[in-house]
C-alpha positions in Angstrom: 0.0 0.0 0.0 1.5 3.4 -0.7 1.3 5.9 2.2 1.8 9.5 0.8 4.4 8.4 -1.4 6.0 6.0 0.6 5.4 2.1 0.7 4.5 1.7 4.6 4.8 -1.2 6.8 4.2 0.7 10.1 2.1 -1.7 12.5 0.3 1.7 13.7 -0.5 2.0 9.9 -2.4 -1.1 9.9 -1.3 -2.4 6.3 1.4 -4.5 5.7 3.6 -5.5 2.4 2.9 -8.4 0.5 5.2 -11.2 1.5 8.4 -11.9 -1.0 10.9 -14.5 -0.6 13.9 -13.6 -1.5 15.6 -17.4 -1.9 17.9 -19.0 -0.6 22.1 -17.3 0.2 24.0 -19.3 -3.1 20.6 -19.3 -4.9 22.9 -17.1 -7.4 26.4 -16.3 -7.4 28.3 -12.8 -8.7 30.2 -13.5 -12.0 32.9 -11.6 -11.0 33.9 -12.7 -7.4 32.1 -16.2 -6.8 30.7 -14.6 -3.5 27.0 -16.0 -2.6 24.0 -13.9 -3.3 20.0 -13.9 -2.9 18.4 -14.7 -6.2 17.6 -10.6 -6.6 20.3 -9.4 -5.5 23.3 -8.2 -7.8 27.2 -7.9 -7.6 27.4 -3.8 -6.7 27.7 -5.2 -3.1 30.0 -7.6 -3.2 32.6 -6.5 -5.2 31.2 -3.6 -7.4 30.9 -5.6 -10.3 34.4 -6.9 -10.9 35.6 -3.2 -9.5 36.8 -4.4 -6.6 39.4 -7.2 -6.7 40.5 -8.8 -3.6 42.6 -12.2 -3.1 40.4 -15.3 -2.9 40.3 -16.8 0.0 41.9 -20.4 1.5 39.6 -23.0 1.3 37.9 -24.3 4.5 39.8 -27.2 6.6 38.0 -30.4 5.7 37.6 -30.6 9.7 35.6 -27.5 10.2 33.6 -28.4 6.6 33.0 -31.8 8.3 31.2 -30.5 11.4 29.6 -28.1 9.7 28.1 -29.9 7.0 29.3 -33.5 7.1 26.1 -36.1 6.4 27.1 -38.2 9.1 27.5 -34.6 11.5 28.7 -35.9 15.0 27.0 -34.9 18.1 30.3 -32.4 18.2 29.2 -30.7 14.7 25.5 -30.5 16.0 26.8 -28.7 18.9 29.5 -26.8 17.0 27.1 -25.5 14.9 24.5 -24.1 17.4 27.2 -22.4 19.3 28.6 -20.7 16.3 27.7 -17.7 16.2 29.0 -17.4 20.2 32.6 -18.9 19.0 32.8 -16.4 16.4 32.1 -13.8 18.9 34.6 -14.7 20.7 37.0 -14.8 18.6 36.5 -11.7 16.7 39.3 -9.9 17.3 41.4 -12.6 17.9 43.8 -12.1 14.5 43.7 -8.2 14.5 47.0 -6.8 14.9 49.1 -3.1 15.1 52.3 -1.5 15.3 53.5 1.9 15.6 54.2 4.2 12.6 56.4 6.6 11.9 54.8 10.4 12.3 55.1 11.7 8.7 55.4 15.2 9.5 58.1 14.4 12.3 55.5 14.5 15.2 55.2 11.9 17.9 54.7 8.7 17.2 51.0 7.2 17.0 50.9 4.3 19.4 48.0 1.4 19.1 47.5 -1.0 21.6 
């Protein structure tokens, strides 16, 4: 329903939109940088259509792919996987690094943690 201009879903409004499923995440895949994409959605996000190159990454250990995945998934991989979102939590920050850098106007030298 349009709502002076605007397509509202407000609950105080009392309309709401008509449902859309957007597919599933690998329903299509960018043909510039493999990444994973909703069936509508296009390759300006990911990698601005082949304007953005970055390094592909390692595949996944065979381990992790295995309790993720794995047909046979262990009790482990059950678990793994509905605490996965806590583990990477957790580990977050766990491969960010710093060092100093020279001023380059001659100043004092930036320090990070």
């Amino acid at each position: 329903m349009v709502h002076n201009g605007w397509h509202c879903a407000a609950a105080a409004a009392k309309h709401f939109p008509e449902y859309s499923h957007s597919g599933n995440l690998g329903d299509h895949k960018c043909p510039h940088c493999g990444a994973l994409l909703f069936l509508h959605e296009d390759s300006s996000l990911c990698c601005r259509k082949g304007r953005v190159v970055l390094p592909k990454l390692n595949p996944h250990p065979q381990e992790l792919m295995e309790l993720i995945v794995g047909e046979n998934q262990p009790k482990q991989g059950k678990e793994f996987v509905r605490r996965m979102s806590r583990y990477n939590n957790l580990l977050q920050f766990a491969s960010v690094s710093a060092g100093n850098k020279p001023s380059p106007a001659g100043g004092p030298m930036a320090r990070y943690p």
